[in-house]
C-alpha positions, 0 to 999 in steps of 0.5 A: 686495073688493080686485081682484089681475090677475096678482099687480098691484094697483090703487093703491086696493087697494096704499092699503088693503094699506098701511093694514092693514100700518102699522096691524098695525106700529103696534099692536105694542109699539115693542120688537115693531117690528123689521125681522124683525117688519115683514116677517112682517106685510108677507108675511102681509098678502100672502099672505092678499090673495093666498089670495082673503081681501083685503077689508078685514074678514078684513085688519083680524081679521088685524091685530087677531089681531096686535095681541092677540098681542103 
């Protein structure tokens, strides 16, 4: 589970956040991966790290939640 200190990250956790989010851009088609898009999928990746939900399992269902939609 990813550890959040007052809103601060530990390197590994930002690396895991990281991969989740280029992951989730990657699998939007090349026409979904706008500025707009790109950051929906940045705040939804933090707000769920930051709702208690940061491991890595309900990340990836997010991510493919994402993926299925587009």
């Amino acid at each position: 589970m990813l550890q959040q200190y007052g809103g601060v990250y530990d390197p590994e956790d930002l690396s895991v956040l990281g991969r989740i989010f280029d992951e989730a851009v990657a699998a939007l088609p090349a026409s979904m991966r706008t500025p707009e898009n790109r950051t929906a999928i940045a705040t939804l990746v933090l707000q769920r790290a930051a709702a208690g939900e940061a491991n890595l399992a309900s990340l990836m269902n997010l991510m493919g939640a994402i993926a299925s939609a587009a």
